[in-house]
C-alpha positions in Angstrom: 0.0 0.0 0.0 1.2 3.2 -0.9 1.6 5.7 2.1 1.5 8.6 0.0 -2.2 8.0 -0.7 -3.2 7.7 2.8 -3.0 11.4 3.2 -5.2 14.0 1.1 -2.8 16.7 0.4 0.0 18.5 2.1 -2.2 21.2 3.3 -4.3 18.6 5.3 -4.3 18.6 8.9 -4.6 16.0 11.9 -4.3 16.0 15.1 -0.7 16.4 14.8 -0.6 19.4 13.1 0.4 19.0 9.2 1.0 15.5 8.0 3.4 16.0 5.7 5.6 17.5 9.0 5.6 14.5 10.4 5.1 12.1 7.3 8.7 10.2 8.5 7.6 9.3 11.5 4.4 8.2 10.4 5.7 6.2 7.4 7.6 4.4 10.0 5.1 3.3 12.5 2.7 2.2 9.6 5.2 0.1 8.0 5.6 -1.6 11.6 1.5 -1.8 11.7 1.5 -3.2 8.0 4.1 -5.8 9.0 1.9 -7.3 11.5 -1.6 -7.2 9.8 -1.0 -6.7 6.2 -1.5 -3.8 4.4 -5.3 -3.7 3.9 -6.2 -3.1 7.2 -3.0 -1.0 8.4 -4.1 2.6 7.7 -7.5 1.5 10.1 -5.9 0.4 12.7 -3.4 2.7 12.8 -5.8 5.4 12.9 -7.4 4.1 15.6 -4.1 3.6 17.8 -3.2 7.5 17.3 -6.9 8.8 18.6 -6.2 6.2 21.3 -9.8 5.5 21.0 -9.9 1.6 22.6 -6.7 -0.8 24.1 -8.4 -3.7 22.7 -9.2 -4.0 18.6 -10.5 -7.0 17.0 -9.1 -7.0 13.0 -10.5 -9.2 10.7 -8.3 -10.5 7.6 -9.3 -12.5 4.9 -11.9 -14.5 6.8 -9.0 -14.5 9.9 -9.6 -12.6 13.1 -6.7 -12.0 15.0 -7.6 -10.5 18.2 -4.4 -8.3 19.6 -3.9 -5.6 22.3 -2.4 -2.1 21.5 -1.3 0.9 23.8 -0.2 4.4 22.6 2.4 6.3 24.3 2.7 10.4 23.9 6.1 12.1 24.6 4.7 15.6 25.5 7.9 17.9 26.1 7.6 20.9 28.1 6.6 23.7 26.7 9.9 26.4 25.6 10.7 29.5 23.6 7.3 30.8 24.0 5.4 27.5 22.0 2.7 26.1 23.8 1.7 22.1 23.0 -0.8 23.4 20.6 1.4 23.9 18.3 1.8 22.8 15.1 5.6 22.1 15.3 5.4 21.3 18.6 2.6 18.8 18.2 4.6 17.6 15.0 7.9 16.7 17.2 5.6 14.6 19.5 7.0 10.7 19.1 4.4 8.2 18.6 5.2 4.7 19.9 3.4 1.8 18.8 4.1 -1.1 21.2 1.7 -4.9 20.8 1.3 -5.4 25.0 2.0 -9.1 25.5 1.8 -11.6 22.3 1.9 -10.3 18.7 -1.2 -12.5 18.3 -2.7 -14.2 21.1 -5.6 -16.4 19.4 -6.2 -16.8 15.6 -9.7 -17.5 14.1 -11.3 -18.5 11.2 -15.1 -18.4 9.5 -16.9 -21.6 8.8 -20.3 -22.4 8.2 -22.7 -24.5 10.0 -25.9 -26.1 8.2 -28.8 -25.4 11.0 -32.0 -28.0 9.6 -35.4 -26.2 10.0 -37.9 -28.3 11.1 -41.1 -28.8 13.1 -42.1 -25.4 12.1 -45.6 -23.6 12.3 -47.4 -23.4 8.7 -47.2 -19.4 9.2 -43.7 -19.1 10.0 -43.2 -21.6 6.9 -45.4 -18.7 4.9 -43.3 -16.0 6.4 -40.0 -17.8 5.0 -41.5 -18.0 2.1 -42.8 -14.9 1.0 -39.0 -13.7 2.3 -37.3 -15.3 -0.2 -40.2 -14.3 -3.2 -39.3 -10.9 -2.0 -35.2 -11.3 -2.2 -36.3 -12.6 -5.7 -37.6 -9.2 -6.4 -34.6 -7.7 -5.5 -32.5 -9.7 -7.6 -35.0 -9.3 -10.7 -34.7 -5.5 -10.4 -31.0 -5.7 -10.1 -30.9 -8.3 -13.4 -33.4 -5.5 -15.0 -31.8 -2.5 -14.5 -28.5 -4.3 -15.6 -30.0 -5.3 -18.7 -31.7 -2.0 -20.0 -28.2 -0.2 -19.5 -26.6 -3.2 -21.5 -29.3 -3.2 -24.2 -29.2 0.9 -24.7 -25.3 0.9 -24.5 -25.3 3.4 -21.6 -23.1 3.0 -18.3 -23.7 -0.2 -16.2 -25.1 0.3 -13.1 -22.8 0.4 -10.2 -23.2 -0.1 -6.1 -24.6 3.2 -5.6 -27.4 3.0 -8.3 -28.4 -0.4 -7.3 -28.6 0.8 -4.2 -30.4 3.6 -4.7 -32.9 1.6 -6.8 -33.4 -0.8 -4.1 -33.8 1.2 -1.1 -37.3 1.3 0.8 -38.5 -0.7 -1.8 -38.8 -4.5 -0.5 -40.0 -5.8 2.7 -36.6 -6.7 3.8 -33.9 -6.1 6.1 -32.0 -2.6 4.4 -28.5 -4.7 5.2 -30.1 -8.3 3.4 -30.8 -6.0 0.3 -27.3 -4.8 0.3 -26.1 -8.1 0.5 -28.3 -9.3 -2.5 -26.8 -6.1 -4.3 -23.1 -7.2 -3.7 -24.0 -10.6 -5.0 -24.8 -9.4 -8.6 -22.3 -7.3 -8.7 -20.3 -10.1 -8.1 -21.8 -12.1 -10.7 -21.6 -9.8 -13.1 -17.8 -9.2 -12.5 -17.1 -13.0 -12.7 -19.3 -13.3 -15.7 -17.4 -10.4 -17.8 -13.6 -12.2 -16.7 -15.2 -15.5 -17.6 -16.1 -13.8 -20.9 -12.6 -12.0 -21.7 -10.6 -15.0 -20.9 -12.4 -18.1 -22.0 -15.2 -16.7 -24.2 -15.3 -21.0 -25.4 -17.7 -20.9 -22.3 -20.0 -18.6 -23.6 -21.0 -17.0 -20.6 -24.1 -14.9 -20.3 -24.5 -12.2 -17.8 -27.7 -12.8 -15.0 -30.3 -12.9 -17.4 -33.3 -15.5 -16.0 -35.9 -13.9 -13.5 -36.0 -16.1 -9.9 -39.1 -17.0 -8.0 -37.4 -17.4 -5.0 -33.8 -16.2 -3.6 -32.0 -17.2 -0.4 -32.0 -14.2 2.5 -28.7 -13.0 4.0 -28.2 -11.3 7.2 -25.1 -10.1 8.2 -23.5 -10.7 11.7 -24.6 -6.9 12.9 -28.3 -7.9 12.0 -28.7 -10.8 13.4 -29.9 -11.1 17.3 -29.7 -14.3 19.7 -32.7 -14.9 22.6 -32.8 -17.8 24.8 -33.7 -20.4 22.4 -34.6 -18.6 19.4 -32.8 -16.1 16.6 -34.4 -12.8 15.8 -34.2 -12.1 12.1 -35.3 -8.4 10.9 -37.4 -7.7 8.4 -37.2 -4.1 7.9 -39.4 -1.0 9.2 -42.8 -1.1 9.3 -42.5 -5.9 9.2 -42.1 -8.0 12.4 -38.9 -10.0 12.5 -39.0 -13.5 11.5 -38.2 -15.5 15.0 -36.2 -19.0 14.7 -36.6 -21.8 17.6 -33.0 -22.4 17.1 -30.3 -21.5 19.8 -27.2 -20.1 18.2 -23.8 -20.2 19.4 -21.8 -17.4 20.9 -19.6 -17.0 18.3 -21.8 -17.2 15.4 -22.4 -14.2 13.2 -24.0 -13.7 9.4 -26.3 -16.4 8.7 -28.4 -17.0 5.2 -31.9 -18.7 5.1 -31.4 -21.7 2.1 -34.2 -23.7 1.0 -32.4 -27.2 0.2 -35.6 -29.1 0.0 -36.3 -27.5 3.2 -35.7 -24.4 4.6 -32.1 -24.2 6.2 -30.4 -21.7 8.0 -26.3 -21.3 7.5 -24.4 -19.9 10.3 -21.7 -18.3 9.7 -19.5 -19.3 12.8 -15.7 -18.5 14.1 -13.5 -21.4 15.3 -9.9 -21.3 16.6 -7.0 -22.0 14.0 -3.5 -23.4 14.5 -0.8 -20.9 15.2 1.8 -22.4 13.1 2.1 -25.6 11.1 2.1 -28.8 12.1 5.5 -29.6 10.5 7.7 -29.3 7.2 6.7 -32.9 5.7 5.2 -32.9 2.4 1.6 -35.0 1.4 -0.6 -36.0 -1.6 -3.7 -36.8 -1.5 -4.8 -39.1 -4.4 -9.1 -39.2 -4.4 -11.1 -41.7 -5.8 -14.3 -43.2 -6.1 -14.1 -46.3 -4.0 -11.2 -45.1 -1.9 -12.1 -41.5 -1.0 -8.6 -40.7 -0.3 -5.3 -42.3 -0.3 -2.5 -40.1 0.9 1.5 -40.3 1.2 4.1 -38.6 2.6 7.5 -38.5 1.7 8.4 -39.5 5.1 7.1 -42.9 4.1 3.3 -42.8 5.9 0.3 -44.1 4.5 -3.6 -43.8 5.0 -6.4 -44.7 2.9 -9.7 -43.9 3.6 -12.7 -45.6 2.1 -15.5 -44.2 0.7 -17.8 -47.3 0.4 -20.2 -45.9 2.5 -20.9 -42.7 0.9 -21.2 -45.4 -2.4 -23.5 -47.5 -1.1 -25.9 -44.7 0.2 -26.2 -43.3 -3.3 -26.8 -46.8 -4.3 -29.4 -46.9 -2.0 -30.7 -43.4 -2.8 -31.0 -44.4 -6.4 -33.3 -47.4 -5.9 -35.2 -45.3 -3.8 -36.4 -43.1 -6.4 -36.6 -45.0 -9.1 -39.3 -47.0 -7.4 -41.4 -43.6 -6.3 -40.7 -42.5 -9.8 -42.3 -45.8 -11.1 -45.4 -45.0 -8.9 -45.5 -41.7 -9.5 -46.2 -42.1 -13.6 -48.9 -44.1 -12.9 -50.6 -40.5 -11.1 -52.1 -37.3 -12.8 -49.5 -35.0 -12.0 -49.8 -32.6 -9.6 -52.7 -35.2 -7.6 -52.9 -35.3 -3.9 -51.2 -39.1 -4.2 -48.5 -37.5 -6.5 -47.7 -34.6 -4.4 -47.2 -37.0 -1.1 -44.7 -39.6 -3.3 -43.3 -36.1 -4.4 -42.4 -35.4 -0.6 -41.6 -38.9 0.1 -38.9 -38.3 -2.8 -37.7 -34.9 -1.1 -37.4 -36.5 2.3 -35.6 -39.8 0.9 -33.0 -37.2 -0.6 -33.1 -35.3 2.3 -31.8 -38.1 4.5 -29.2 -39.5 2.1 -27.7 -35.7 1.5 -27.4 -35.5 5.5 -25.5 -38.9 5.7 -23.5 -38.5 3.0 -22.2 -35.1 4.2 -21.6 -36.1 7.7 -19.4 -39.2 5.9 -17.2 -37.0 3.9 -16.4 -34.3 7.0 -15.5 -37.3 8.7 -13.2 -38.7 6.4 -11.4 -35.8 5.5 -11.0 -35.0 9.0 -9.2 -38.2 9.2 -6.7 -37.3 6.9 -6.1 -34.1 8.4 -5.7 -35.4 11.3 -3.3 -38.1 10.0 -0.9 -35.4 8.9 -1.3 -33.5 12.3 -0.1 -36.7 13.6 2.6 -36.7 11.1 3.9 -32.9 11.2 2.8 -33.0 7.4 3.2 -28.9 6.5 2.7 -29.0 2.9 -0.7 -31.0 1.0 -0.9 -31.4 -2.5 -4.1 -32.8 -3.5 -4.3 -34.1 -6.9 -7.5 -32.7 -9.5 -9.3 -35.7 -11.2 -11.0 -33.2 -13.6 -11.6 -35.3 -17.3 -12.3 -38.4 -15.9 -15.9 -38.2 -16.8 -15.0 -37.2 -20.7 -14.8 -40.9 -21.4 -17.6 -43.7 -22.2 -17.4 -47.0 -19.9 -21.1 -47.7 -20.2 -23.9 -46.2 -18.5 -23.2 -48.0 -15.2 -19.5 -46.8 -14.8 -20.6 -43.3 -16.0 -23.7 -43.1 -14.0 -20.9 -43.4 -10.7 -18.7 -40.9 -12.2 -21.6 -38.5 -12.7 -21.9 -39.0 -9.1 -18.9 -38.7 -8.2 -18.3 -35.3 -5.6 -14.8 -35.1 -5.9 -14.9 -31.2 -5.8 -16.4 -31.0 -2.7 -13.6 -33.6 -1.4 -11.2 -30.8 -1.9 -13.2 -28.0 -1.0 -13.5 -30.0 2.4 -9.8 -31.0 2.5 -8.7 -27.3 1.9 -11.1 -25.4 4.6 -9.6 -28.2 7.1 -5.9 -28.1 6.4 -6.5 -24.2 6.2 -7.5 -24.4 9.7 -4.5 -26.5 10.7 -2.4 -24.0 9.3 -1.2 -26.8 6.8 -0.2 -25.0 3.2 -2.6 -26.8 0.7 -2.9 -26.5 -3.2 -4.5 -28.4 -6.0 -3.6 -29.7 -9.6 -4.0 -31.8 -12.6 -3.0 -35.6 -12.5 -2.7 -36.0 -15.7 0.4 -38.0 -16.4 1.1 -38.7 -12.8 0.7 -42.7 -12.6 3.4 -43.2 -15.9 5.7 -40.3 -14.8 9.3 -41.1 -12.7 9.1 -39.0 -10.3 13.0 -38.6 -10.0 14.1 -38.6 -13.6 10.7 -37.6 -15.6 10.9 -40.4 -18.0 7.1 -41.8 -18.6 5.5 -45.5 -20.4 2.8 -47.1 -19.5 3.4 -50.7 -18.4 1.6 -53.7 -19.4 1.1 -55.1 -15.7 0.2 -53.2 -12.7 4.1 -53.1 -11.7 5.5 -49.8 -13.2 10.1 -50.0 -12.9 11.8 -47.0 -14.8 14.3 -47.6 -17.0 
């Protein structure tokens, strides 16, 4: 970060008198606060240290909070040669001494999100939810028309501030969950145009298709805890929707998500290691039947199996094709179709829980076994393509179903949080490649020798 542009212009005056009197000393103390925190957050904090306006600041940093005590010391020397402390040069000689009290960091955290299952509710709270998402639909439509008439008449695209301005006192939502919707298509629309420019093969099209419904954010300022229950606002003038769902102390945003029921995502902070666990190196090779299979180049082995999460979308699969078989035999949309139709949601429902709850707890087994084994640096390897070939309908219908990118996504949120440095690539190659000379066949057995 550039310190010349954290002050306006030479004529521009703090509490010091004029900055650029004391610009040295002040380029020296921020370079000691951007060491510690990183430069995003270093002209904030240091502007709270000088108006010494808390001890205590909590600093958040790319989804880490690192909680961390300051104290502010003044050097006030006497007054002389007729210059009281007011001024200017004197305030400008003042020494500012920026000083971490105790540990540079003290306890690290990170965001996760916790699925929260909404059930056993009241048919008017299940309305309420409901009509809240129809009306974050209309938010999103507005945004995706407004976007759309400035594309289609070639005039400038709507930024923050116009959607913003669009949206406000509009909806019967929260003014902060509209914001949040907002940031979201801008989002979209940003990915959308660098999907465009760099791989226009994809033919990307910017948000386009009107919603019915849209999932509700709140974020962490917006969102109140009872005894038992969460308090949701809906903006002024509409009651807040009310949750029977105790929340944890450290939870913050959450997001309403209908996943064939409504669900409620906390967005909660956990402790994460303060250094590595070691400076041995891992791959992690995933697979259909065997979920994982890592190595380490300390000669440890683990595989994990992932029969069970196989088996269940076996079972899942029979499941539904006999309440499909019943259902065609119904007028669609019948009371005796509608209640297979919920047997169907429920069946998938139950599988998705089970299924999730196997994978965390295989890949916190292999985290754990390179805890165990001081592992500091995970490669996990990308089976991408695997699906582009034809081994019948049987084979392909298991590769279809195959969630090997939430393996990784799972694997990299865990060793994140164990401080462990992971990254992700291609395998292509990998099984008919010497790893010390780089000389590749393919052998005719399963025993593969180098030359």
């Amino acid at each position: 970060m550039g310190t010349h542009g954290c002050f306006a212009s030479p004529r521009s005056r703090s509490r010091f008198g004029v900055r650029n009197c004391h610009h040295g000393l002040v380029k020296q103390q921020l370079e000691l606060v951007a060491q510690a925190h990183g430069s995003r957050d270093a002209l904030a904090i240091f502007k709270r240290i000088i108006a010494g306006q808390q001890e205590r600041i909590d600093v958040v940093n790319d989804g880490e909070m690192s909680k961390i005590s300051y104290k502010t010391e003044w050097e006030r020397p006497s007054p002389s040669n007729g210059q009281g402390e007011s001024d200017p040069a004197r305030l400008a000689s003042h020494a500012i001494f920026y000083r971490l009290s105790g540990e540079e960091k003290e306890e690290t955290y990170m965001k996760t999100i916790r699925v929260y299952r909404l059930n056993n509710l009241s048919p008017t709270l299940l309305r309420r939810l409901k009509a809240a998402q129809m009306e974050a639909a209309r938010v999103w439509n507005l945004c995706t028309q407004t976007h759309k008439a400035a594309r289609v008449t070639h005039a400038q695209w709507p930024g923050q501030r116009e959607l913003e301005q669009a949206t406000k006192g509009r909806f019967a939502l929260n003014a902060q969950a509209v914001q949040q919707i907002v940031h979201a298509f801008l989002a979209n629309v940003k990915t959308t145009r660098t999907l465009r420019r760099e791989h226009p093969e994809m033919r990307m099209k910017y948000p386009w298709r009107e919603k019915r419904f849209y999932p509700v954010k709140w974020p962490a300022q917006a969102v109140h805890r009872e005894e038992g229950r969460v308090v949701l606002p809906m903006g002024k003038g509409h009651p807040s929707l009310m949750l029977p769902l105790a929340l944890p102390e450290n939870a913050g945003a959450c997001m309403l998500v209908w996943n064939r029921g409504f669900e409620l995502h906390a967005c909660l902070e956990v402790p994460q290691a303060s250094e590595a666990p070691g400076s041995v190196q891992a791959t992690v090779d995933l697979g259909e039947i065997h979920l994982a299979a890592v190595t380490t180049n300390s000669g440890k082995a683990l595989i994990v199996t992932g029969r069970g999460i196989r088996s269940l979308k076996r079972q899942r699969g029979k499941q539904l094709g006999q309440l499909a078989k019943k259902q065609r035999r119904c007028q669609k949309h019948s009371r005796r179709w509608k209640k297979l139709q919920r047997t169907k949601n429920k069946v998938c429902r139950r599988a998705e829980q089970r299924i999730r709850d196997l994978r965390h707890k295989a890949t916190r087994t292999v985290i754990d076994f390179c805890i165990k084994h001081q592992v500091g640096t995970l490669f996990i390897g990308n089976p991408h393509g695997v699906r582009h070939r034809d081994c019948g309908r049987h084979h392909n219908g298991r590769m279809a179903q195959w969630e090997y990118g939430r393996d990784i996504d799972y694997l990299t949120h865990k060793s994140k949080q164990a401080r462990i440095s992971c990254s992700t690539g291609s395998e292509r190659g990998t099984s008919s490649r010497c790893p010390r000379c780089g000389h590749r066949h393919k052998p005719k057995g399963r025993t593969w020798a180098c030359r």
